[in-house]
N, C-alpha and C positions, 0 to 999 in steps of 0.2 A: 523606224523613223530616226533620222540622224540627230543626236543631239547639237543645240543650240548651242554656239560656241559663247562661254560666257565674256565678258567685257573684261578689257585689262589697261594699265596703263603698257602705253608704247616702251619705256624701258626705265632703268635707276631713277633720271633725274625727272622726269615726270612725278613719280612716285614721289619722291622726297619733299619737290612742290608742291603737289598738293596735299602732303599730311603735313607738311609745315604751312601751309595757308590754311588748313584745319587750325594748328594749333596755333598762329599766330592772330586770334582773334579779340573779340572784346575783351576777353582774361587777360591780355599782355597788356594792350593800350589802353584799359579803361582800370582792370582792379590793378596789377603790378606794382606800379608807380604810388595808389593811396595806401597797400600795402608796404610799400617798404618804407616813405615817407612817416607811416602810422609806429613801425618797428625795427625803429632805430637805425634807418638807412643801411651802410654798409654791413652792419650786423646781420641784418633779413636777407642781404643781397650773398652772402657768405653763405648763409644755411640754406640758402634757397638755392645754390650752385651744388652746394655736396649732394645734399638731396636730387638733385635734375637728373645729377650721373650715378646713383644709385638707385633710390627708391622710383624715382621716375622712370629711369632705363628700365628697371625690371617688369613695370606696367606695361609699357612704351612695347618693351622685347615681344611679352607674353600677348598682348593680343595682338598683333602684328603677324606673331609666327602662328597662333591661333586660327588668323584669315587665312595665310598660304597654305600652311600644312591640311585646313579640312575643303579651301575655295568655297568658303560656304561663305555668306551674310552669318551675323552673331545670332541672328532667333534659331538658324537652324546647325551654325556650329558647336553650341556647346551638345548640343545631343546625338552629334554622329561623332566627339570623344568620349562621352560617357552618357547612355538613353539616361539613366538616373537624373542628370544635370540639366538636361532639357530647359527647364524650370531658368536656369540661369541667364539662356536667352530672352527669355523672354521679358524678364529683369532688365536685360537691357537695351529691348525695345521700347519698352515703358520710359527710359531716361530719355529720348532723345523726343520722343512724343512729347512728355512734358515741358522741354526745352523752347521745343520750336512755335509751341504758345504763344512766348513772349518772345524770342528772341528777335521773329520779326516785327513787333514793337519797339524795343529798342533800335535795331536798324532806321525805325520811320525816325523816328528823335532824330536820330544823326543827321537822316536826308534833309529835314526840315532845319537842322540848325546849318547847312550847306547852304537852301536855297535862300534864309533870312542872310545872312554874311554876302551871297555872291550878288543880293539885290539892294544890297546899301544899308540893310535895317541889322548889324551890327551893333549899334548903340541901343538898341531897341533889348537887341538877344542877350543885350551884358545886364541890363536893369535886374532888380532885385521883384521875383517874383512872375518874371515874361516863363519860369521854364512851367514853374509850377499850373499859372495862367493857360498853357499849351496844354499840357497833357489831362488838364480836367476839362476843356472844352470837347463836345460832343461828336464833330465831324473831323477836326485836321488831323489829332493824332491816327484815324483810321482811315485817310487818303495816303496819308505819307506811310502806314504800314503798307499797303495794297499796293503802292508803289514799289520796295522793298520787297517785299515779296515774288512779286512779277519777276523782278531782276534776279532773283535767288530760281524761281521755278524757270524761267527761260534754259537757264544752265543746266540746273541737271535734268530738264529736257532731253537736251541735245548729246546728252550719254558722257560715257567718261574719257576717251580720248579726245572728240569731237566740244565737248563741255569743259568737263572739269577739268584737264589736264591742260587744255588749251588754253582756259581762263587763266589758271595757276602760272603758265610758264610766262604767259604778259604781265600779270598783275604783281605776283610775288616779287620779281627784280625793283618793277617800281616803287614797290611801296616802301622797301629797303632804303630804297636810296630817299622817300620821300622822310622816311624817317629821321636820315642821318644829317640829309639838311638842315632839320628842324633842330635837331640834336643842337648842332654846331652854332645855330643861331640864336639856340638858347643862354648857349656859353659870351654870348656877345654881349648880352641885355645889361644894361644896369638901371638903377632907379636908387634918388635921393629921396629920404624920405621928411615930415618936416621939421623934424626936430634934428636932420643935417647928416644924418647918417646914409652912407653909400653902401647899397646893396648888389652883388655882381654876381654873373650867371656862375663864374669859378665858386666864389662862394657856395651859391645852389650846390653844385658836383659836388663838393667839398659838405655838406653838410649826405650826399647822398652815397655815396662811399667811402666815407668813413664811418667804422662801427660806433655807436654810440653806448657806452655801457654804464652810463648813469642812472640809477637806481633798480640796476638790473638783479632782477632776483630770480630762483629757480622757475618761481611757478611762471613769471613773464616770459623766462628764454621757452619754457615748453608750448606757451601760447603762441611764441612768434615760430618755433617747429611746426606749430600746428599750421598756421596762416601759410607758410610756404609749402607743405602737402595741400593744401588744399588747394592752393593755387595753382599746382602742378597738375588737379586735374581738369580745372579749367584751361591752362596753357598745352596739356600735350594731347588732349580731346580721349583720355582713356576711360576705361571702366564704363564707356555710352556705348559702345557698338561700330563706333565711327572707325574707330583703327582697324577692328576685326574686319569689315566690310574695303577697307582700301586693301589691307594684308590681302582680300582675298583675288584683288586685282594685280598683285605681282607675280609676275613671272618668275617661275623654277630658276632662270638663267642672275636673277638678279642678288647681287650680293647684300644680304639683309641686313647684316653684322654694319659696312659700310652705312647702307643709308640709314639705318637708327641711326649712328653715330653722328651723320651729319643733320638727321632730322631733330635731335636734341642741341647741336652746336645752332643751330638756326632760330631753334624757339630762343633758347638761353640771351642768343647773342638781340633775336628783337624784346625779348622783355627786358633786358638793361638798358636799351636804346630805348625803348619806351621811356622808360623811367627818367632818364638823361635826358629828354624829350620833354618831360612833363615839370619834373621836380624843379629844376634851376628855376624855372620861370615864373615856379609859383612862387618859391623863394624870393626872388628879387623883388616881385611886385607886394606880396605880401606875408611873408616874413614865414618865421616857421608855423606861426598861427592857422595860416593858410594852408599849411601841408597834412592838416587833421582834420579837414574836409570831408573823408571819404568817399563814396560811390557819388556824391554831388559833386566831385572837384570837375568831373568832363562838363558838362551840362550845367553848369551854376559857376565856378569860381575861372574855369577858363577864359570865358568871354570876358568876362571883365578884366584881364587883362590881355589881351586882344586889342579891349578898349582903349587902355593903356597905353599900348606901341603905337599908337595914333594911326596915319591912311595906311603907314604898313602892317599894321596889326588885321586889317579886314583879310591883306592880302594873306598872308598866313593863315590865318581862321580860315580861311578858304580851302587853302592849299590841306591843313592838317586837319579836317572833316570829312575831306575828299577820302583822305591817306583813313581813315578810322570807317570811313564806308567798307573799302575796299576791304579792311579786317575784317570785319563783321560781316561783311558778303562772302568770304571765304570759307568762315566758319558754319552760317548756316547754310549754307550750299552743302557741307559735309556732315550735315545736322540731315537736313532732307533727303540726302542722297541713299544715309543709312534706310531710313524709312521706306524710301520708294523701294533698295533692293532689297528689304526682308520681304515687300512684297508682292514682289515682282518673283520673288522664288515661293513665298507662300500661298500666291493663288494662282501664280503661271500664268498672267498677264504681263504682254508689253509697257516697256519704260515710256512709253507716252503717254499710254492709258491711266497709266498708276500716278505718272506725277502730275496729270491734270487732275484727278481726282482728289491727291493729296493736297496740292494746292485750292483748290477748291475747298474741301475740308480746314483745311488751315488760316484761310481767310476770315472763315468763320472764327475758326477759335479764338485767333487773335484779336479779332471784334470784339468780342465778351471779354478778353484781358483788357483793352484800351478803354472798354465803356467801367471796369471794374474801377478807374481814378474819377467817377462822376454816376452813373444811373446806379451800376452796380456798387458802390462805393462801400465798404466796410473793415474795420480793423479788427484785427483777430491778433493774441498772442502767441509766438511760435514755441515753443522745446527750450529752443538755446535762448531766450529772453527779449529776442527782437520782434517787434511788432508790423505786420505786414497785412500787405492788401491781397488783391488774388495775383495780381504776377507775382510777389514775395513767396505766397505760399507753392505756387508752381516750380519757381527755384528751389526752394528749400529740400521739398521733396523730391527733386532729382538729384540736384548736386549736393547737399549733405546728409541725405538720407539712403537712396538709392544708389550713387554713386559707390559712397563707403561699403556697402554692403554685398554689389558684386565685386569691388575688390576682393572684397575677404574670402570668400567664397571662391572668386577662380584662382586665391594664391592656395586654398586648399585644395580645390581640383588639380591644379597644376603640379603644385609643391607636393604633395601630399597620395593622393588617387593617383594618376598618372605617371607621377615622377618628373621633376628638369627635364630629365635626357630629353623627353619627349618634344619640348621647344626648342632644348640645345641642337637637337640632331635639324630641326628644321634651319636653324641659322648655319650650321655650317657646312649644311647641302651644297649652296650656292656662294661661301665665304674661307676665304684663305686660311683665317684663324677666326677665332672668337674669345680672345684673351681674356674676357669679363664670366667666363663660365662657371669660374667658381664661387665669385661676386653673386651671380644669379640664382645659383643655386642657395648660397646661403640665404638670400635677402627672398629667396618668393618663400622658402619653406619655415623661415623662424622669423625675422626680422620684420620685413613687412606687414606679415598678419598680426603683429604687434603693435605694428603704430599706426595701422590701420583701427583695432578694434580702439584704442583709445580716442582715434580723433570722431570715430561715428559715437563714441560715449560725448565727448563734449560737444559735437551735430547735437545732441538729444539734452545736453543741459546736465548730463550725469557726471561733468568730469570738469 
């Protein structure tokens, strides 16, 4: 019987869109901006660039060349490089599983704060207490997931030329540009405040890159090193399976070295735009106070300044929810996608059959996550000191536990069992040069498994 000819993207820039509409997701527009805002603006923004084009590349590199070189999904690539490692796939199936729990809960948040803004109740979404009010009520937070959802399973329905790459090459340009508008009109804003002081979006910029290094001590710069690794794996979608499973939709013909390169200039360039997007604005309206918000600045302190810019403020809230949909729809589309093809090659079922069933499954889960802010309701303390409910705990355990730990582990398969060469030789099958080779080499075999084990030591509260 002839084999099934596996699914690919049509060529380079298909690829590059949609592993940058992977990595352009809630990581860049939602944490980005309260991370660097948190650490010392241009400071964070500095370490978080050195970092992107080393420690990130070598991620970014390795499961990428990972996908092409074995064409598998990651449950079943790590064991046709080494039967011993098997094990690691499956590690990183488990990440995206736990992922996609919540993440189409947070999706529903966003739809719902779209549909309050585009229906006039704006002043309603800025009030103090409407988000918290929303997300413990019984029914809305899990219409507005199942909605979110739908839209997420419709895509990778429709497979990866026909779906994903199709989505990627309309939505990515837009959202680009929806970004930079936003960007440019933050730089516009001002607001006097009442004791007569004038606040300007320049100001914002100027408070967001520039490095801040007032009472900066060792153990502080090593925490804001840590925040930007971490951030890097939410922003470039590695160490989940996600990039292993697109690697494995390129084509021999296409230049790898090239599109990592442009696929890290892409993340980089929307997480400063983010930032530049978010920070001036909070800035102006409410001072640097406001910029220590954290994970509440999207959903709590933006609307209220929305409210702020008066009837043009709904129209933007509008505009910039839409633009934070379409992230986060990008991302979990490459969050399910993985899913569907581990098992779509682990049980040799069709991609229709598998992603109705996984959506269906998934409905479910994310039910019991959204009923967890009300029936299920409980607090539990985590490792690193933060106290969560059950979506907290669902993250925790992929991305600061999970995550760090197939890193470690494939920079030892790679670096270590296998050897570089073994990725090197895949990038430059298809690449003119690979001028970062010795970059990679050093950083997957000594380097990285060093700042990896300390940042899963402070994941766990040991560091």
């Amino acid at each position: 019987m002839e084999k099934k000819k596996k699914a690919s993207f049509s060529g380079s820039i298909g690829f590059v869109l949609a592993a940058a509409g992977s990595a352009v997701g809630l990581g860049n527009i939602w944490r980005f901006p309260y991370l660097a805002a948190k650490d010392g603006g241009g400071l964070f923004l500095l370490v978080y660039i050195v970092l992107a084009f080393t420690f990130g590349f070598v991620l970014l590199t390795t499961d990428i060349g990972i996908g092409r070189k074995t064409k598998m999904s990651a449950l079943k690539a790590y064991g046709k490089i080494n039967e011993k490692w098997k094990f690691v796939g499956l590690l990183t199936f488990i990440i995206p599983a736990l992922i996609m729990t919540y993440y189409a809960v947070i999706g529903g948040w966003i739809t719902k704060y779209i549909v309050a803004f585009a229906t006039g109740k704006g002043n309603e979404a800025a009030k103090d207490g409407y988000f918290g009010a929303f997300i413990t009520s019984k029914a809305a937070p899990i219409v507005f997931m199942l909605i979110f959802l739908a839209m997420t399973s419709i895509i990778v329905y429709m497979g990866v030329e026909k779906g994903i790459e199709k989505f990627s090459k309309i939505i990515m340009p837009g959202l680009l540009v929806i970004i930079i508008v936003i960007a440019i009109f933050s730089l516009t804003l001002s607001y006097k405040t009442e004791d007569g002081t004038v606040r300007t979006g320049i100001d914002g910029l100027l408070v967001y890159i520039i490095p801040n290094f007032d009472g900066l001590t060792v153990s502080k710069f090593i925490g804001i090193v840590m925040d930007a690794m971490g951030q890097l794996f939410y922003s470039l979608s590695v160490a989940m399976g996600i990039m292993i499973t697109y690697g494995s939709y390129v084509k021999d013909d296409v230049d790898l070295n090239k599109s990592i390169r442009n696929i890290e200039i892409f993340d980089t360039m929307a997480a400063f735009l983010a930032g530049l997007m978010i920070i001036p604005a909070v800035y102006v309206f409410m001072g640097k106070e406001g910029m220590t918000e954290g994970p509440r600045l999207m959903f709590v302190s933006l609307p209220k300044i929305f409210e702020e810019m008066g009837f043009v403020g709904n129209i933007v809230a509008v505009v910039f929810f839409i633009m934070v949909l379409f992230a986060a729809l990008t991302s979990c589309v490459s969050i399910m996608e993985t899913l569907v093809a581990n098992c779509m090659e682990k049980f040799n079922k069709s991609r229709k059959t598998v992603s109705l069933v996984m959506a269906a499954i998934y409905a479910g889960l994310a039910t019991l996550i959204c009923l967890g802010y009300n029936v299920l309701y409980f607090e539990i303390k985590l490792p690193n000191g933060a106290v969560g409910q059950l979506l907290d705990i669902m993250d925790y355990a992929s991305n600061y536990v999970l995550m760090p730990v197939v890193s470690i582990l494939t920079c030892i398969l790679i670096g270590w069992i296998t050897k570089p060469k073994y990725i090197i030789d895949e990038v430059k099958k298809s690449s003119t040069s690979f001028k970062r080779a010795g970059l990679y080499t050093v950083m997957v075999k000594f380097i990285a498994p060093v700042m990896l084990v300390v940042l899963f030591l402070k994941s766990l509260g040991l560091f």
